[in-house]
C-alpha positions as semicolon CSV with decimal commas, in nm:
position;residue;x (nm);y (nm);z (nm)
1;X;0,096;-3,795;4,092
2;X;0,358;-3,934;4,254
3;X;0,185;-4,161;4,498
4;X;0,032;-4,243;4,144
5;X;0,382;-4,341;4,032
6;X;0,483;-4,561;4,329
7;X;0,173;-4,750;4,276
8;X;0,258;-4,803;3,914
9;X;0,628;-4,876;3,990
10;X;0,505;-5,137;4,291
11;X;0,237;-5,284;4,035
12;X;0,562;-5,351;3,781
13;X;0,731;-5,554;4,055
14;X;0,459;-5,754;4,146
15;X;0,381;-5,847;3,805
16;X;0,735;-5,968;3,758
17;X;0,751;-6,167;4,058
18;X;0,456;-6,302;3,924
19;X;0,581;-6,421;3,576
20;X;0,856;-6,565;3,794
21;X;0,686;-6,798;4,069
22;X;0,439;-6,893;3,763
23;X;0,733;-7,065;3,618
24;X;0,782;-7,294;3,947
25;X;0,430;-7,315;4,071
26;X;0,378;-7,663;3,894
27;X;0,650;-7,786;4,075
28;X;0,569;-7,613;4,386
29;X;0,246;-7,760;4,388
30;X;0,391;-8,151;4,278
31;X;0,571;-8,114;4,622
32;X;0,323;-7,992;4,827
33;X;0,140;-8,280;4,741
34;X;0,335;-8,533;4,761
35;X;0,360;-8,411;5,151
36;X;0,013;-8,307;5,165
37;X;-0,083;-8,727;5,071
38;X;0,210;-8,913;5,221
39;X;0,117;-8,705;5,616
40;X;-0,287;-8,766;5,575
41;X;-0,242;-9,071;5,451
42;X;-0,061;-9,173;5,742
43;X;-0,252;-9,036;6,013
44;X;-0,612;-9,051;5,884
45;X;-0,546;-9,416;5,765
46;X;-0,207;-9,610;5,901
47;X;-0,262;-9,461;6,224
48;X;-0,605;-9,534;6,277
49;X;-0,544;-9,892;6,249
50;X;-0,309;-9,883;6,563
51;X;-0,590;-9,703;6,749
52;X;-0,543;-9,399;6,669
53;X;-0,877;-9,147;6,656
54;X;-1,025;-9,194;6,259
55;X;-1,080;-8,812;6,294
56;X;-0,748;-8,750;6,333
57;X;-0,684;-8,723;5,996
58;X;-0,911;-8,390;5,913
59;X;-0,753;-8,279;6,202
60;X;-0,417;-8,291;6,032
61;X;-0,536;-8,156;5,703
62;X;-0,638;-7,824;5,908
63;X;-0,299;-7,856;6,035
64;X;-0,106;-7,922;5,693
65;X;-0,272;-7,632;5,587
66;X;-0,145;-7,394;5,850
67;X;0,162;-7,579;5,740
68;X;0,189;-7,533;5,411
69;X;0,264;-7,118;5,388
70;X;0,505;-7,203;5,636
71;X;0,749;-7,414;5,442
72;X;0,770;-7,155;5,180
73;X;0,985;-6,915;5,448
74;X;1,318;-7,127;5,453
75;X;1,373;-7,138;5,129
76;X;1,223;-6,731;5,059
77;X;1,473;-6,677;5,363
78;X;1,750;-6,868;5,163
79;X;1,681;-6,648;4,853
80;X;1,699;-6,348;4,998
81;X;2,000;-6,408;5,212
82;X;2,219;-6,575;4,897
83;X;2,088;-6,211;4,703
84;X;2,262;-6,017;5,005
85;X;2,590;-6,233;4,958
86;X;2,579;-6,252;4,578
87;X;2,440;-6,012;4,278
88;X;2,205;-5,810;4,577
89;X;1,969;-5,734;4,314
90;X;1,760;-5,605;4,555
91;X;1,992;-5,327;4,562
92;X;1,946;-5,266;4,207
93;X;1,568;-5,197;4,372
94;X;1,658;-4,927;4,592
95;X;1,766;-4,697;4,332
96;X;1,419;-4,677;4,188
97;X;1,168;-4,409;4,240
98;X;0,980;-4,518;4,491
99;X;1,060;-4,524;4,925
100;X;1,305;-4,801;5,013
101;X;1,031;-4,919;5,248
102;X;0,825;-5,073;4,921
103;X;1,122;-5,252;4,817
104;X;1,033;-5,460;5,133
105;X;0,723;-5,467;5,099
106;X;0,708;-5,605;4,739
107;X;0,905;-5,842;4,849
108;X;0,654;-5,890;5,172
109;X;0,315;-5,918;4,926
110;X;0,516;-6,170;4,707
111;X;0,598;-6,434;5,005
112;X;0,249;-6,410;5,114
113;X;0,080;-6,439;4,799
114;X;0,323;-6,782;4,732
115;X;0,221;-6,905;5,105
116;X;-0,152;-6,832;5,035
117;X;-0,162;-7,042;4,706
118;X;0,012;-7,312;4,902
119;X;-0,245;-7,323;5,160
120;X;-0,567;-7,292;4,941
121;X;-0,421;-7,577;4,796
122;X;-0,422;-7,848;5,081
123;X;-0,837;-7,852;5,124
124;X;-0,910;-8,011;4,790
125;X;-0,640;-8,211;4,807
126;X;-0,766;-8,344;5,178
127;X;-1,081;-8,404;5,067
128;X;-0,930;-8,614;4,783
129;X;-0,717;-8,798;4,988
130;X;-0,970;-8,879;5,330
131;X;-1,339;-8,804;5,073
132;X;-1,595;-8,906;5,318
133;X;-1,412;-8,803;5,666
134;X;-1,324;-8,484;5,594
135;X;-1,666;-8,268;5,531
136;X;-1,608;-7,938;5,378
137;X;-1,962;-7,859;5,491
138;X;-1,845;-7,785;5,876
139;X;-1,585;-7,514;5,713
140;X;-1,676;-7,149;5,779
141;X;-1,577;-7,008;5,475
142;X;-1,545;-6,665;5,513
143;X;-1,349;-6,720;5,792
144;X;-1,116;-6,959;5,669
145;X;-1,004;-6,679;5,379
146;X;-0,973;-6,410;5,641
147;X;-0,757;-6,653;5,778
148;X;-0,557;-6,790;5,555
149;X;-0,481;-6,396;5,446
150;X;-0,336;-6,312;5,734
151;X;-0,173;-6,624;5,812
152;X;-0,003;-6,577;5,510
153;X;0,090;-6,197;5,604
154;X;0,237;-6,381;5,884
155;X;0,481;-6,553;5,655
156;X;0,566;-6,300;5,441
157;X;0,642;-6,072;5,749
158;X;0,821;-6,319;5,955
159;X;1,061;-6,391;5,635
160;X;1,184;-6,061;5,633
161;X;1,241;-6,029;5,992
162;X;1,419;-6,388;5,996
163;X;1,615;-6,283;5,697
164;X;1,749;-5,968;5,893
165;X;1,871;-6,192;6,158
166;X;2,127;-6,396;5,932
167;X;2,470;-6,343;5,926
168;X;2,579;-6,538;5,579
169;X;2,451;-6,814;5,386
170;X;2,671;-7,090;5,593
171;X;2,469;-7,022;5,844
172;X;2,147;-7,081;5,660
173;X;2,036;-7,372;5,816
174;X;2,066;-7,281;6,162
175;X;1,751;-7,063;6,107
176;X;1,538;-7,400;6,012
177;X;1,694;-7,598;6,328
178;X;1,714;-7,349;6,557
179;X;1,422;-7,114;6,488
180;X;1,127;-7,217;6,278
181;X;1,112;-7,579;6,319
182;X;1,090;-7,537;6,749
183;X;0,824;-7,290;6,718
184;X;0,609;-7,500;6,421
185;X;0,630;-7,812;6,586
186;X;0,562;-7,681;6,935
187;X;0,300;-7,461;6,785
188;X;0,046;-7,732;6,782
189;X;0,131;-7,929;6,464
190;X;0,021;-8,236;6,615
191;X;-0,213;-8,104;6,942
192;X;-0,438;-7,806;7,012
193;X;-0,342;-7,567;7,285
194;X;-0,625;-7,656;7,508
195;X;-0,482;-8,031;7,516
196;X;-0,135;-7,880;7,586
197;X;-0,252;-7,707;7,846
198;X;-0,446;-7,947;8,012
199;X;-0,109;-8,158;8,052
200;X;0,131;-7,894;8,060
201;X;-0,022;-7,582;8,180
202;X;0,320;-7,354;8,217
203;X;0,393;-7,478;7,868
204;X;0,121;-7,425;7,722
205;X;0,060;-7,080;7,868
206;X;0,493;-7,001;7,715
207;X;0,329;-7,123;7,391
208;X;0,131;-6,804;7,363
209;X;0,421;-6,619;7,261
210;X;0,466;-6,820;6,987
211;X;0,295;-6,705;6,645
212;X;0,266;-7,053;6,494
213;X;-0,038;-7,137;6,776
214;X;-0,241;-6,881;6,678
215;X;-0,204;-6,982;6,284
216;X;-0,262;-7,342;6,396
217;X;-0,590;-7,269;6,626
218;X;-0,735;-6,999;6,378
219;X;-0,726;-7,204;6,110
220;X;-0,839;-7,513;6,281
221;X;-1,120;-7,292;6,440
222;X;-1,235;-7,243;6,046
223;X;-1,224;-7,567;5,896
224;X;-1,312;-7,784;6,166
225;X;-1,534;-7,522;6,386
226;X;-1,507;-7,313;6,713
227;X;-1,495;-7,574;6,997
228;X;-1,209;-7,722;7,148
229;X;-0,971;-7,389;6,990
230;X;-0,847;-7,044;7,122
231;X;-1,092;-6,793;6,992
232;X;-1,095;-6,720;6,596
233;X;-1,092;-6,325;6,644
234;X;-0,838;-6,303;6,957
235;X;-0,594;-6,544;6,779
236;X;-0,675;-6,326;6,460
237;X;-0,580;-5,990;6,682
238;X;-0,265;-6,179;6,814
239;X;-0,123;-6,230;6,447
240;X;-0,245;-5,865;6,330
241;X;0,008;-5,777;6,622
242;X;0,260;-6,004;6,564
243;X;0,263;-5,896;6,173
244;X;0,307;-5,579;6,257
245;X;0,645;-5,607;6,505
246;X;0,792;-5,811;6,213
247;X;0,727;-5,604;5,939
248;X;0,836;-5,295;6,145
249;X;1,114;-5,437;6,313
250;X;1,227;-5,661;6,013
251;X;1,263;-5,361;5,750
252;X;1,434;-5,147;5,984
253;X;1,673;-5,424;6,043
254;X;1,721;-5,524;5,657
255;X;1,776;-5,097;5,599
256;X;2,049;-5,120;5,825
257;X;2,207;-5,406;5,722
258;X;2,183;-5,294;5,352
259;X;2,251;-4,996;5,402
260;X;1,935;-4,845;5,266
261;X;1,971;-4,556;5,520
């Protein structure tokens, strides 16, 4: 019964988040694609014209799609730090009937559920955009969901952790300069590891610490197939890992520093 009543409790929480992030989603999605349209339009038709590869440009909506979770952490990191510093409703949470640990992980399930809709949301809009050079018939679909689930577990997970790492709300942006725009961007935005590493082998073999190259090669591995990308399963065995430290690591952090224990 009272597992029962955690469940019920967590199901409350989830459906209020809900109600909330339905009331931005439109927008959400208005600015998604405006950077969705404005980077493939560039790179699978400006840049071709220089001499760039014309495949580029699917290349880059796999890539905008690993991308697209990922934006959703500054500002879930901003929230949850300004909530620390202001009203902390979220200790308002921790007085409810259920283990502090769920407070955490509501809050977990909710940034991955935003980061997932995100993501689902850059295919159509890359076919839209490129039609006839992106094929959706080369994506492996089961695959893709499996990994667009966990790269969005990623996200949630690594928001949490980040979060636990910030000292006040001045020093907000430090986390996007500092932190998550080095690894994205050197996670293989713009390249796959195997290119890194045939020009910068020490580099490219530092870059496997780095969580943002398995969400880039997994997901490329699904949409534009197998070849040329780290393995699907060992990059999806390297985020499972990487999940876990976060999550682990991240809520004992944020218990401490909220004094939840």
């Amino acid at each position: 019964m009272v597992k029962h009543s955690y469940v019920s409790v967590l199901q409350n929480l989830l459906y209020t988040d809900y109600l909330l992030f339905k009331r931005i989603f439109g927008t959400k999605l208005i600015d998604l694609s405006i950077e969705v349209v404005t980077v493939i339009g560039v790179f699978g038709y400006l840049l071709p014209a220089f001499g760039l590869d014309s495949s580029y440009g699917s290349f880059m909506v796999a890539g905008m799609c690993a991308t697209a979770g990922m934006f959703e952490v500054f500002p879930s990191i901003m929230n949850l730090v300004a909530d620390f510093e202001g009203d902390r409703i979220i200790s308002y949470y921790s007085t409810l009937p259920i283990p502090t640990s769920l407070v955490f992980i509501r809050l977990f399930l909710t940034y991955s559920l935003s980061a997932m809709l995100m993501a689902l949301w850059v295919i159509p809009l890359g076919k839209l955009v490129l039609w006839h050079q992106f094929s959706l018939s080369v994506i492996h679909v089961p695959k893709f969901l499996l990994a667009v689930i966990f790269m969005s577990f990623l996200y949630g997970a690594l928001t949490l952790w980040v979060a636990s790492f910030v000292p006040a709300m001045e020093r907000i942006s430090t986390v996007w300069i500092r932190f998550i725009y080095p690894m994205w961007f050197l996670g293989g935005y713009q390249f796959s590891w195997y290119v890194l590493h045939n020009f910068f082998p020490n580099l490219a073999c530092l870059n496997l610490l780095n969580p943002f190259t398995y969400v880039m090669e997994m997901i490329r591995a699904s949409i534009l197939g197998q070849e040329g990308y780290i393995n699907f399963w060992l990059c999806l065995v390297a985020l499972t890992l990487f999940i876990i430290f976060f999550m682990w690591h991240g809520i004992k952090r944020l218990k401490t520093k909220l004094d939840f224990i």
